[in-house]
C-alpha positions as CSV (number, residue, x, y, z in Angstrom):
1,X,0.0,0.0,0.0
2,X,1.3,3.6,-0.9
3,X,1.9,5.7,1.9
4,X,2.6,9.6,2.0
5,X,5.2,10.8,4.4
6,X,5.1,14.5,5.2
7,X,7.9,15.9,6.7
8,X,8.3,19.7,8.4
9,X,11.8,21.2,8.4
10,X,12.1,24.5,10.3
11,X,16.3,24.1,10.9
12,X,19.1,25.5,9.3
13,X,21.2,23.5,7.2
14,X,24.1,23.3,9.1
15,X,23.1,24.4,12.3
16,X,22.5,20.8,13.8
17,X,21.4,17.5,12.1
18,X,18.0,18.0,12.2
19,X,18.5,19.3,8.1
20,X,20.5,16.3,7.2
21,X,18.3,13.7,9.2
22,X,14.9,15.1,7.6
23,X,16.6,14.6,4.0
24,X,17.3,11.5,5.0
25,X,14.3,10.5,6.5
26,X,12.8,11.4,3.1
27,X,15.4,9.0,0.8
28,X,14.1,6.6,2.9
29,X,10.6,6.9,2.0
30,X,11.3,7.3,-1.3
31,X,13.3,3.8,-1.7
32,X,10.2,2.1,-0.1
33,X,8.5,3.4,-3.4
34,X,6.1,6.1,-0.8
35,X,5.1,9.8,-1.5
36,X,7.1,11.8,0.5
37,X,6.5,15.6,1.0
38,X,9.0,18.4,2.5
39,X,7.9,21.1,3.9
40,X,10.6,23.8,4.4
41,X,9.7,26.5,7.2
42,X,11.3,29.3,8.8
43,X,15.3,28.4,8.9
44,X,14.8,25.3,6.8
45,X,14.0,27.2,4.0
46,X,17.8,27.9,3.7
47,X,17.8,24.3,3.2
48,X,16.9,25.4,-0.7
49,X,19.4,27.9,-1.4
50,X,21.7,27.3,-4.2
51,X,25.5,27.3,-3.8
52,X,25.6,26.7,-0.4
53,X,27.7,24.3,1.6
54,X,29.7,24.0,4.6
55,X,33.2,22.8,4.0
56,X,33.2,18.8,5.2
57,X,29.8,18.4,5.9
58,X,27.3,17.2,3.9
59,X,25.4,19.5,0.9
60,X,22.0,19.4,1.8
61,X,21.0,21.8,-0.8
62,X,22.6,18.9,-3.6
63,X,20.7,16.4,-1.5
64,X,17.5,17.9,-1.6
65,X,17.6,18.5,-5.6
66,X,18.8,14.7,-5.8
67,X,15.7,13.5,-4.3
68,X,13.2,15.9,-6.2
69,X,15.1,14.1,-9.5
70,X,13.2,10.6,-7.3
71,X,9.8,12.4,-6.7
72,X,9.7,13.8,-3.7
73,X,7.8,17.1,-3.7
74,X,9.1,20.3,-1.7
75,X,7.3,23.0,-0.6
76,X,8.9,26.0,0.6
């Protein structure tokens, strides 16, 4: 059966791990073959922002874009 995951992002990028546990949350979904929404509020709409990055940590802008190339829908 087809689920839909919605998840709410409202931290920064790099700020903690709540950024880079929410896009993974979300590939996870999306390899079990489920809808999977993002929903980027107040800091985590930084999440979206092209050319960013934090030297040694993870791009979660590149991330995100990689996922929406899989299906999963943002909303920002």
């Amino acid at each position: 059966m087809l689920k839909t995951m919605t998840i709410i992002l409202w931290a920064s990028p790099y700020g903690s791990e709540h950024a880079f546990s929410a896009v993974r949350m979300a590939e996870a979904g999306l390899q079990r073959g489920h809808r999977v929404h993002l929903h980027a509020t107040g800091d985590g709409i930084h999440a979206f922002t092209a050319g960013q990055g934090a030297k040694g940590l993870p791009n979660i802008e590149a991330m995100v874009r990689g996922l929406m190339v899989s299906g999963l829908s943002v909303d920002v």
